[in-house]
Each structure stands twice: as structure tokens, then as C-alpha cells.
C-alpha positions as CSV (number, residue, x, y, z in Angstrom):
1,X,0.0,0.0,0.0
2,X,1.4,3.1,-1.0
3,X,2.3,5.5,1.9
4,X,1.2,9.0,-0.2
5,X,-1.9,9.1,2.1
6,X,0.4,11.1,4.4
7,X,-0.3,14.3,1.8
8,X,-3.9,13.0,0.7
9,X,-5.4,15.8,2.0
10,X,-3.2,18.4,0.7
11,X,-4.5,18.8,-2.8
12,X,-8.1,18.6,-1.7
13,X,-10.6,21.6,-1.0
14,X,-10.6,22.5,3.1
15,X,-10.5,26.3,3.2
16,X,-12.1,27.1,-0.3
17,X,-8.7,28.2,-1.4
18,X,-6.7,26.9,-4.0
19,X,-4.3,25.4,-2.6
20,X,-1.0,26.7,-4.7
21,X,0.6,23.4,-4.9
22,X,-1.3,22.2,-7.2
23,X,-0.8,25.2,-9.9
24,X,2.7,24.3,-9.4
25,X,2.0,20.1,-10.5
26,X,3.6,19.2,-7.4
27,X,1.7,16.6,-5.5
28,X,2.1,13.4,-2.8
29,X,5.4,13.4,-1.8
30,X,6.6,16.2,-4.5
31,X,5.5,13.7,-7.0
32,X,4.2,15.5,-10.4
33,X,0.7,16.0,-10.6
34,X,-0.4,14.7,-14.3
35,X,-3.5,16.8,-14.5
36,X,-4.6,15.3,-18.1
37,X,-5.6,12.7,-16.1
38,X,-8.6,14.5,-14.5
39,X,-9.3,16.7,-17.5
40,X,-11.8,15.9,-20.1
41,X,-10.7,15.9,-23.7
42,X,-11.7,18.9,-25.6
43,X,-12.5,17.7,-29.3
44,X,-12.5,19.6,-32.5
45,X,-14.2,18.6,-35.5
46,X,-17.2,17.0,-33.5
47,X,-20.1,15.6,-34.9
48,X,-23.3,15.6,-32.2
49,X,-25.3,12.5,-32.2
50,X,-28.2,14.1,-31.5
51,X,-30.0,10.3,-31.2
52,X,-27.7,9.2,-28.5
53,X,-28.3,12.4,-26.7
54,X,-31.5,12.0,-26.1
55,X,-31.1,8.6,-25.3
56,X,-28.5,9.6,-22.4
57,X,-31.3,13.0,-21.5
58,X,-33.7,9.7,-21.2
59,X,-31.2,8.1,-18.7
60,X,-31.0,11.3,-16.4
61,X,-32.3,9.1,-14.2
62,X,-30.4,6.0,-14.1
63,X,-27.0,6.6,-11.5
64,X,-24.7,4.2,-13.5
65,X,-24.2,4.1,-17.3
66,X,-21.8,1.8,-18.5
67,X,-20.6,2.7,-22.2
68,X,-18.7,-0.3,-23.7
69,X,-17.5,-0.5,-27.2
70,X,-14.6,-1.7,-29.2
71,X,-11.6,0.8,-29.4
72,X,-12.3,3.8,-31.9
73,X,-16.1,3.3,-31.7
74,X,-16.6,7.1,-30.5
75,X,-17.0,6.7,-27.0
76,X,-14.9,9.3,-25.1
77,X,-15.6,11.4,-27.7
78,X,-19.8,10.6,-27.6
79,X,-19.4,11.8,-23.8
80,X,-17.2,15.0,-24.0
81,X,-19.4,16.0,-26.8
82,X,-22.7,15.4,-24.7
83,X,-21.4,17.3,-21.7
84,X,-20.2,20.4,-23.7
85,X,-23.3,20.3,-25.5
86,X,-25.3,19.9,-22.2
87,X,-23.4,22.2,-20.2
88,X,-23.1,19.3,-17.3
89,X,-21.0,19.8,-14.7
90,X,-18.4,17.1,-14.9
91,X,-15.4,15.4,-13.3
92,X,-13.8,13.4,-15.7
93,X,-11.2,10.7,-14.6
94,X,-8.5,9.0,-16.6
95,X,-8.4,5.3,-15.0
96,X,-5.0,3.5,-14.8
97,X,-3.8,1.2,-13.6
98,X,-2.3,2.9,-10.4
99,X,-5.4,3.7,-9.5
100,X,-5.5,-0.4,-8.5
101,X,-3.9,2.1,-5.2
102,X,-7.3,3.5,-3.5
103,X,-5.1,6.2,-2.1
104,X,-3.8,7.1,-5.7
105,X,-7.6,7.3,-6.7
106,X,-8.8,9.1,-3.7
107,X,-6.2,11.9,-4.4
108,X,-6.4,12.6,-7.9
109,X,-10.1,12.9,-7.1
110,X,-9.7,15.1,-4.8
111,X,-8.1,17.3,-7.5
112,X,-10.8,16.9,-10.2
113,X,-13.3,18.3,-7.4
114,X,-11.0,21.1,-6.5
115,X,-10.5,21.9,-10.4
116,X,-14.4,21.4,-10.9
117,X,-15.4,23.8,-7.8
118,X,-12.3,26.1,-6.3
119,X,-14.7,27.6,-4.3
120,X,-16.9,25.1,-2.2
121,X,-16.1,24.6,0.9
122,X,-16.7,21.0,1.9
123,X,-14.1,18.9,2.8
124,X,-13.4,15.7,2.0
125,X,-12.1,12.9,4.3
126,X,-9.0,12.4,5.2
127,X,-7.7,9.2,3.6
128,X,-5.8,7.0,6.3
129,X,-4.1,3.3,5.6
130,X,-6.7,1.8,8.0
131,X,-9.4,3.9,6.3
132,X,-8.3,2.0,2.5
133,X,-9.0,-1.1,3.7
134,X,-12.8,-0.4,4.8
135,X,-13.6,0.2,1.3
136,X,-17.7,0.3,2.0
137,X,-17.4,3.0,4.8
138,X,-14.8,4.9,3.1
139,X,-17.0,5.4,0.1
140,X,-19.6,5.9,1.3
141,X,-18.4,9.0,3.1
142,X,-16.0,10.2,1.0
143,X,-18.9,10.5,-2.0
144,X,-21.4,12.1,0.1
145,X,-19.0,14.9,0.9
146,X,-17.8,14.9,-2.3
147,X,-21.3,15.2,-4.1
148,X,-21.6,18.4,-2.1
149,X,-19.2,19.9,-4.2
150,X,-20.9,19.4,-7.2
151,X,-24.1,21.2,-8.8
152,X,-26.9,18.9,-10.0
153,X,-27.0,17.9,-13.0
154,X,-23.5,16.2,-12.9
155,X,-21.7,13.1,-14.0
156,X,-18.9,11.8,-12.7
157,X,-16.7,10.3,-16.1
158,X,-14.6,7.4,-15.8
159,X,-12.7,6.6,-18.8
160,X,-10.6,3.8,-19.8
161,X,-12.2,1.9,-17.0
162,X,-11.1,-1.5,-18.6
163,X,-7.5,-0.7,-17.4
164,X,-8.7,-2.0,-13.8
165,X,-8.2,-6.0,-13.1
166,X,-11.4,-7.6,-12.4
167,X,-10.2,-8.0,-8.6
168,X,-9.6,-4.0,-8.1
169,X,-11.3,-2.8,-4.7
170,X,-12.2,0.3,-6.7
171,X,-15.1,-1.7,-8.9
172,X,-16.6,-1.6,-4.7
173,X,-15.6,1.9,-4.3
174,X,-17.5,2.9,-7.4
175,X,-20.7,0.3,-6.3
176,X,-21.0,2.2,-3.2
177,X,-20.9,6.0,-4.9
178,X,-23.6,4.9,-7.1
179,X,-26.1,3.7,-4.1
180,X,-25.7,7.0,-2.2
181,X,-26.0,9.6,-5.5
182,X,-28.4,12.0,-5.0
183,X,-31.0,13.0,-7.6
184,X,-29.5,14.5,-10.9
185,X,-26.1,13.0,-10.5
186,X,-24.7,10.3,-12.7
187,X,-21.7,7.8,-12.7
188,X,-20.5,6.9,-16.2
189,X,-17.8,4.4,-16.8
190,X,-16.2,4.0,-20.2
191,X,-14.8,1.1,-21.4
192,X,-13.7,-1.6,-24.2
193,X,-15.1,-4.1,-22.7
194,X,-17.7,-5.2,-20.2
195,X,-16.9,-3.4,-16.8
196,X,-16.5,-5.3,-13.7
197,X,-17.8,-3.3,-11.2
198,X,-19.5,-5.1,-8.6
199,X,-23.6,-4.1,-9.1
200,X,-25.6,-6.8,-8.5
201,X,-28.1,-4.5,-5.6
202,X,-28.0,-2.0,-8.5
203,X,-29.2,-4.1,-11.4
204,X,-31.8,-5.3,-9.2
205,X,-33.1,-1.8,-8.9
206,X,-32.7,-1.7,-12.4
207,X,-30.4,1.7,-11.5
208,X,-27.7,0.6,-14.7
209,X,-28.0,1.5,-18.5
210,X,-25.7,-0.1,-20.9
211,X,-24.8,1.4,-24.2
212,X,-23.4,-1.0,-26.2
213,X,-21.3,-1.3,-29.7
214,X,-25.2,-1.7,-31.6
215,X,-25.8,1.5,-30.1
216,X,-22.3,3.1,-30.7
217,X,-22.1,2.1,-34.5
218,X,-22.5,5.0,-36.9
219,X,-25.6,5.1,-39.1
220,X,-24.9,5.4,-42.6
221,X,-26.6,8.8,-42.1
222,X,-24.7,9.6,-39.8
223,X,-21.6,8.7,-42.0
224,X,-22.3,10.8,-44.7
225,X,-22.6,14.2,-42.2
226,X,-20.0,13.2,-40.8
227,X,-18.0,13.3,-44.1
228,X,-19.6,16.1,-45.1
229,X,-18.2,17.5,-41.8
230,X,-14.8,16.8,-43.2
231,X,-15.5,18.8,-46.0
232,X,-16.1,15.1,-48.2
233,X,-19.6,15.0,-49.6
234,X,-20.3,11.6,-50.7
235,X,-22.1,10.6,-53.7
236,X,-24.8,8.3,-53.0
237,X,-26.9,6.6,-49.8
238,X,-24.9,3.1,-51.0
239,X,-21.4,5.2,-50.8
240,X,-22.2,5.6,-47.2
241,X,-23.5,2.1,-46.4
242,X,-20.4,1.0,-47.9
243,X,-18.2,3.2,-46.1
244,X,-19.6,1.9,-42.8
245,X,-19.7,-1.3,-43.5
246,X,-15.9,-0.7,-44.7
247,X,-15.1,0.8,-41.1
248,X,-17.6,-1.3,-39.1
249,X,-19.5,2.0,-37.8
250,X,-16.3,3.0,-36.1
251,X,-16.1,6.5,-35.8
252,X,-12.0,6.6,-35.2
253,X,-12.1,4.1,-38.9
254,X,-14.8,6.7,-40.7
255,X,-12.2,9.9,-39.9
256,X,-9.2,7.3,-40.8
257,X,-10.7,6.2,-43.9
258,X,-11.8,10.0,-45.0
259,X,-8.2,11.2,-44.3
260,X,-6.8,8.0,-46.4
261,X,-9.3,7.9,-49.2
262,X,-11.0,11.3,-49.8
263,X,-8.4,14.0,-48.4
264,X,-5.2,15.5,-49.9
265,X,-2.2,14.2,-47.7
């Protein structure tokens, strides 16, 4: 267990000041803060898929969406995109594999909720070795002070959530946020594969939504606005079947395939 929890609490919000350590990228133990890892991509060249937003405004309700798809199907992008265009408060989280170290988690957290609100003054626990390994308890507080940072609507991003082994205690920590969200907050793990957090109370509740590579595939509709976006204006409704039949209704292959195909290099 790593022994950073000694400066855990310096990064996080206790005096609503900022504290100037941070603006510095200096962090547990003089460490370098990496702050791309709690800051959400900003895209250009978007195109909004207006029929999955609405299908995510229908979910407003739900606390845990799970978006799995293959790599280059669109998914970080699908979210960034929806919270610009929804103007949702947001913490967005890079998962890695250090974060298999609650304390690791916990403190980068900390950050995205300082970054997110400089000015709120709730406090989040103080994060102790004994405290790690009473994952339920921990959570459980630690999320209810941290949703009092945050302004309803919100999500709470995870991307990359497949980096985590299926055994990582943080699949519990992320169980036990969702059961104590309050209304208009949302958890939202990303991922290339079928996420192993631990839900079974949740699914039972029927308090998970699942968006799924048949719902992340491009349409050839949306294939030809999406070339069109690219300033490549294809020729026929058949063109654009076969062009996403050609990339599989990957998004990251479409763009690929443009650049390659239609585009001067």
C-alpha cells in the first residue's frame, strides 16, 4: 500500500482556497501531478449525435451508465461532446492502472473536485491506511462529501475503465458512490469491454443502462454528415453504407478512412 496518504489531504478543497501546490504540478510526496488525467478531452471537428443524446437526457435518471464498445467506436468522444453540449458539470477521470492504489484514486479525485469547484467549501475525508481497507465505509463518506461539491445535473466520467483487473477494490468503491448519488447525479464508466464493477443490488433496482457497440455504430446517415463535416460530400446513400460497413461503424475508422481515401495528404 502506498504510503502517499500522508499528503492526501493536501490537494483537496478544506478552506475554499486553492491550494498553490497544485498550480505548481507538485503533489504526494513532490511527485508531479499529471493533470490530463482528470481533464476531459476537448475535441474539435465533432459531430453531435443528437439520437444518442437524447437517449442519455432519457437516462437522467439512471446513476450508473456503463458505455462499452470496441476501441475507436466514439466513446470518449460521444461523452465530451454530450457534456459540452449539455453544459453538465463534470469530473472526468483518466483510469489506470495505479489507480488499483485507492489512495492514488482518492487523491487525484480530490483534485478533479477542486479543479471542478475552487470555491466550495466541503471537505473531503481524510484518507488513512486503516481507512483504504474499509472500502464500503470509506466510500460511502468520501462520495457524500464529495457530491456536495458538485451542482446537479453532474456526472462523474470514468474513462478507460477497462484498465482496472477484475479484482480491483475500486469496482466496490464505485458500487457504493452509485447507491448513495443523489438525484441529478450520474456515474458513467467508459470502457472496451464489459466493466466489472460489482452491481448486483443495482441491477436489481434496475439503476444501470448499458450502451453497447449496436448503439455506438454509426448510421450510414450519420456517415455521410459526418464526411460532409470533413468537407467530403459523398455521392450516393450506397457510398455511405459501404463506407460503414468498410469501417464497421467505427467513428475513429470513418475519420481514418476519410483522411486516407478522400483527403489530400
Amino acid at each position: 500500500m502506498s504510503m502517499w496518504w500522508r499528503n492526501i489531504i493536501d490537494p483537496v478543497l478544506v478552506s475554499g482556497k486553492t491550494n498553490p501546490r497544485i498550480n505548481k504540478g507538485i503533489g504526494m510526496r513532490g511527485k508531479k501531478v499529471i493533470l490530463t488525467k482528470v481533464t476531459r478531452p476537448r475535441l474539435q471537428l465533432t459531430y453531435p449525435r443528437t439520437e444518442l443524446f437524447d437517449l442519455l437526457d432519457e437516462l437522467s435518471a439512471t446513476p450508473l451508465i456503463m458505455v462499452n464498445g470496441l476501441p475507436g467506436s466514439g466513446k470518449t468522444t460521444l461523452m465530451s461532446s454530450y457534456i459540452e453540449t449539455r453544459n453538465t458539470t463534470c469530473l472526468w477521470y483518466q483510469v489506470d492502472r495505479d489507480d488499483q492504489d485507492l489512495s492514488t484514486f482518492f487523491y487525484y479525485l480530490g483534485i478533479a473536485a477542486l479543479r471542478s469547484n475552487p470555491y466550495n467549501k466541503a471537505a473531503l475525508p481524510r484518507v488513512s491506511p486503516e481507512r483504504v481497507f474499509k472500502v464500503a465505509s470509506l466510500a460511502k463518506e468520501y462520495f457524500q462529501k464529495l457530491y456536495q461539491c458538485l451542482e446537479a445535473p453532474f456526472m462523474i466520467v470514468l474513462d478507460q475503465y477497462h484498465e482496472l483487473p477484475a479484482d480491483a477494490a475500486l469496482h466496490d468503491v464505485i458500487a457504493e458512490a452509485c447507491v448513495v448519488l443523489p438525484p441529478g447525479g450520474r456515474i458513467v464508466l467508459i470502457s472496451n469491454s464489459d466493466c466489472q464493477v460489482n452491481v448486483p443490488r443495482l441491477r436489481t433496482q434496475r439503476t444501470v443502462a448499458t450502451l453497447g457497440c449496436e448503439e455506438l455504430q454509426l448510421s450510414p446517415g450519420e456517415v455521410k454528415e459526418i464526411a460532409a463535416l470533413h468537407g467530403v460530400r459523398l455521392p450516393s446513400e450506397q457510398a455511405a453504407r459501404q463506407l460503414q460497413a468498410k469501417v464497421d461503424g467505427r467513428a475513429a475508422g470513418l475519420v481514418h478512412e476519410l483522411n486516407r481515401e478522400f483527403l489530400p495528404q
